[in-house]
C-alpha positions as CSV (number, residue, x, y, z in Angstrom):
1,X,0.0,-17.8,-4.9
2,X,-0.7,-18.6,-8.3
3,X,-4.3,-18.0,-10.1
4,X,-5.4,-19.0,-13.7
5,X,-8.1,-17.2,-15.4
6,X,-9.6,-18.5,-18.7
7,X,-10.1,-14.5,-20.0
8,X,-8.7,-11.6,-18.5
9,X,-8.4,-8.2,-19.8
10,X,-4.8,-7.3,-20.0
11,X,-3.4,-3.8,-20.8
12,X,-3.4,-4.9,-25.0
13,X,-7.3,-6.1,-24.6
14,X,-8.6,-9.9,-23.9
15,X,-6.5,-12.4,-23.4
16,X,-7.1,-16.4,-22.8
17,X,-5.8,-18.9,-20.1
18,X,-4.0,-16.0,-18.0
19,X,-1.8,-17.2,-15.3
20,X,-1.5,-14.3,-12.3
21,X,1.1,-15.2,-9.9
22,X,1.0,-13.1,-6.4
23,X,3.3,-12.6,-4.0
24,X,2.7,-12.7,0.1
25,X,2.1,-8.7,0.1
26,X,-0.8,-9.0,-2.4
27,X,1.5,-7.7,-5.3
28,X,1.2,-9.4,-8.8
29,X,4.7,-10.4,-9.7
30,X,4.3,-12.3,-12.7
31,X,1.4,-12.1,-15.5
32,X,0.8,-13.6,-18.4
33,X,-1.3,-15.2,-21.7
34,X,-1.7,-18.8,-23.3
35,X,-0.4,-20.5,-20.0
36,X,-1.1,-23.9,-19.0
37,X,-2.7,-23.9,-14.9
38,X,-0.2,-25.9,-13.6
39,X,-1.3,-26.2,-10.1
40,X,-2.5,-22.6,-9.9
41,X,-6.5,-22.0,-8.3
42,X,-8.8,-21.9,-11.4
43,X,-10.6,-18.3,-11.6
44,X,-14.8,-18.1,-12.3
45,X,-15.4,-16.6,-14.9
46,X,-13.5,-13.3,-16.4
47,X,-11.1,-11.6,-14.6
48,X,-10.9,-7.6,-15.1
49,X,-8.4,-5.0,-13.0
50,X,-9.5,-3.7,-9.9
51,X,-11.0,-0.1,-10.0
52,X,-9.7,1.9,-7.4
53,X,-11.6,4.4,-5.5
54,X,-9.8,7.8,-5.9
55,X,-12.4,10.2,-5.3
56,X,-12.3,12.7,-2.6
57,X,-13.9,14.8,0.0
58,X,-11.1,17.8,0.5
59,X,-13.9,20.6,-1.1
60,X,-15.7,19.0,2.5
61,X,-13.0,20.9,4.8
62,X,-13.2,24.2,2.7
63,X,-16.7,24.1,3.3
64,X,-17.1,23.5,6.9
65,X,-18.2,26.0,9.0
66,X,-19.5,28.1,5.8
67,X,-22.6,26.5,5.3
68,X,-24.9,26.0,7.9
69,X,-25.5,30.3,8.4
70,X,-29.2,31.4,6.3
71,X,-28.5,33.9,4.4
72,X,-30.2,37.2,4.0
73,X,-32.7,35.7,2.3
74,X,-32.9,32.8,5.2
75,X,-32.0,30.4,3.3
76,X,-29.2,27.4,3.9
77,X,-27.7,24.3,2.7
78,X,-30.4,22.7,5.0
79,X,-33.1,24.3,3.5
80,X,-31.8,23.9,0.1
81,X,-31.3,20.1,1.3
């Protein structure tokens, strides 16, 4: 698949008429500047990378079973909550 994007930010900042070629697994193969479309689906607008979600909920599993007991002082995550 190819894409063309009229701005795209590229690892050295902005750059103009980008041409993004893709391959059948999703990868990008092929990227790059001051390209002509060709035949490639015209992008909307500017195209920026993809944030990926890397957060993480391991501190969950050392928690569990730890919380949910009052204290001396009765309280508990669900009061605090």
């Amino acid at each position: 698949m190819k894409l063309h994007a009229a701005a795209a930010l590229l690892p050295g900042g902005w750059a103009r008429d980008v041409l993004i070629e893709v391959d059948a697994d999703g990868t990008i193969v092929t990227l790059g500047a001051d390209r002509d479309p060709g035949d490639a689906e015209r992008l909307d607008g500017p195209v920026i990378p993809g944030m990926p979600n890397l957060h993480s909920h391991a501190f969950q599993r050392a928690l569990a079973g730890r919380t949910g007991r009052a204290s001396a002082a009765g309280d508990s995550f669900w009061t605090w909550r």
